[in-house]
C-alpha positions in Angstrom: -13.3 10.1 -15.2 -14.9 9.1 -12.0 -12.8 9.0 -8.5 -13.3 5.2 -8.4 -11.3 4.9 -11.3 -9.3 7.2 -10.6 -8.7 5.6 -7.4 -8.7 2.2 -9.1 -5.5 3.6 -11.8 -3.5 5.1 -9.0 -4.0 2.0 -6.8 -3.6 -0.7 -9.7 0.2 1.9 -10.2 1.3 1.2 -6.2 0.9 -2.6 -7.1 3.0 -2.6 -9.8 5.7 0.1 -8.4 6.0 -1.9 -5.2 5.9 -5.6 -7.3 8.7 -3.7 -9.4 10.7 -3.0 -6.7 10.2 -5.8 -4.9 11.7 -8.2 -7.8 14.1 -6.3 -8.1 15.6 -6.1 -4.6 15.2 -10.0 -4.7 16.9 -10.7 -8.3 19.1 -8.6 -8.5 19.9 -6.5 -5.2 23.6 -5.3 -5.7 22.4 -3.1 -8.5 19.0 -1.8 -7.3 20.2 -0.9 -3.2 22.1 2.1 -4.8 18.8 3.6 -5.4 17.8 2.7 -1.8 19.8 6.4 -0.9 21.5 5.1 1.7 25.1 5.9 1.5 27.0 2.8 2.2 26.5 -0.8 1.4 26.2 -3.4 5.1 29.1 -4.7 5.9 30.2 -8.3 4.7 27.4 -10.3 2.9 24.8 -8.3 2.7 22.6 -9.5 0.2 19.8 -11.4 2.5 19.4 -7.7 4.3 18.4 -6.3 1.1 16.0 -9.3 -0.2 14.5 -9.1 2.8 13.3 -5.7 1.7 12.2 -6.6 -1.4 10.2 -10.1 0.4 8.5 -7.1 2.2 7.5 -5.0 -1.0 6.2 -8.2 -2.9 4.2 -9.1 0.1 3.2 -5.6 0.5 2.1 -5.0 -3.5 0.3 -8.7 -3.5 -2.0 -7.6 -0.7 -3.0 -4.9 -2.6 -3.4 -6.6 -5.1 -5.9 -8.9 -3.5 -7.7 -6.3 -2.3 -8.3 -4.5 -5.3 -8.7 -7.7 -7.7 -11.4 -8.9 -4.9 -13.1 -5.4 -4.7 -12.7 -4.8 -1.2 -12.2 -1.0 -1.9 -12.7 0.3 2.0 -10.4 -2.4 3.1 -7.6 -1.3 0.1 -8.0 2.1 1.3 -7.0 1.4 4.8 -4.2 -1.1 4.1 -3.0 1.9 1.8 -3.0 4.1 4.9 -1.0 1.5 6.7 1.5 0.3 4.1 2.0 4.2 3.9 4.5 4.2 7.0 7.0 1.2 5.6 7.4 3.8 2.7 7.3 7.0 5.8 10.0 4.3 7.3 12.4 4.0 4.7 12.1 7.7 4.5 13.3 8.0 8.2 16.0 5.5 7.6 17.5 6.8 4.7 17.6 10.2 6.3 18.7 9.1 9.8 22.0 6.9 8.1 22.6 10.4 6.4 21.7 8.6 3.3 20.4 11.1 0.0 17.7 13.3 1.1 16.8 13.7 -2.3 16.1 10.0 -2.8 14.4 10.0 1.4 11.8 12.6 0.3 11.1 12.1 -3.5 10.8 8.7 -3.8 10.4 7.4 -0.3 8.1 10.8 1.0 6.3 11.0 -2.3 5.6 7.5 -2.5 4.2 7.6 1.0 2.3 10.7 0.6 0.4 9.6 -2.1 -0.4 6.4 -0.7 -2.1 8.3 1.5 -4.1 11.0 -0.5 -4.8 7.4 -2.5 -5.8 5.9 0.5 -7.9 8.6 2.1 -9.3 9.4 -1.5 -10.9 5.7 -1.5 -11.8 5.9 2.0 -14.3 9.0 0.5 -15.4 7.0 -2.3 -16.3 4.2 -0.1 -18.0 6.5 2.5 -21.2 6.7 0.9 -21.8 2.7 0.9 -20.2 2.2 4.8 -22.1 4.6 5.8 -26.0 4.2 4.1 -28.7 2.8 6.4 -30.5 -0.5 5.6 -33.4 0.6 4.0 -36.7 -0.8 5.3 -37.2 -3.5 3.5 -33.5 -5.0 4.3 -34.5 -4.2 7.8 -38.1 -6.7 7.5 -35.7 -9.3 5.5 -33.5 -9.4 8.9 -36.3 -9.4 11.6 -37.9 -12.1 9.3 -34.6 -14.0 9.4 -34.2 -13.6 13.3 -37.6 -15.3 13.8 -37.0 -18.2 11.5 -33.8 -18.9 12.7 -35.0 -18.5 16.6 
């Protein structure tokens, strides 16, 4: 299997994680926070707190999701590098409201860490193409270009 599909599998599998999480946090987030690890509930109503989270993973999964769908594969890897730290952030906050360290580093840590080996991994495969010189002929077509549009 090649690493762009590779890549593409393990990227395609954040989307749908995220999406799934997402929904669920929105539809339904009295039974899904739990999982969170935090180890109390907010005080009073709530619910918005926690939908507000899962606004933020939809949003998250359906740029992605764009991104990969569209085939802008250096721009996916970046925003996989970036989207990384709200994962690293839930981590911290879990951990810092003495929440389940378990749930902080195996599902928030892991999740973020391999965002980034995802990230970084298309950020390689992409090298090549960012990287390659315009060959001579694409460097004629330009100069050819400057002087009919000047």
């Amino acid at each position: 299997m090649s690493l762009k599909k590779i890549n593409t599998v393990l990227a395609a599998a954040f989307i749908l994680f995220i999406l799934w999480f997402g929904v669920e946090f929105i539809l339904s987030p009295e039974t899904t926070a739990p999982g969170f690890g935090l180890p109390s509930w907010p005080s009073g109503d709530g619910d918005g707190f926690l939908i507000i989270k899962g606004i933020r993973d939809v949003v998250l999964a359906l740029v992605l999701g764009i991104l990969l769908v569209t085939g802008h594969r250096r721009a996916l890897g970046w925003v996989l590098l970036v989207e990384a730290l709200a994962a690293y952030g839930d981590m911290a906050t879990v951990l810092a409201h003495h929440g389940s360290v378990a749930t902080a580093l195996c599902v928030h840590g892991l999740t973020a860490t391999l965002m980034v080996v995802n990230g970084l991994l298309i950020m390689r495969e992409t090298r090549k193409v960012a990287a390659a010189p315009a060959t001579p002929a694409q460097q004629q077509d330009t100069r050819t270009a400057h002087k009919q549009s000047g």
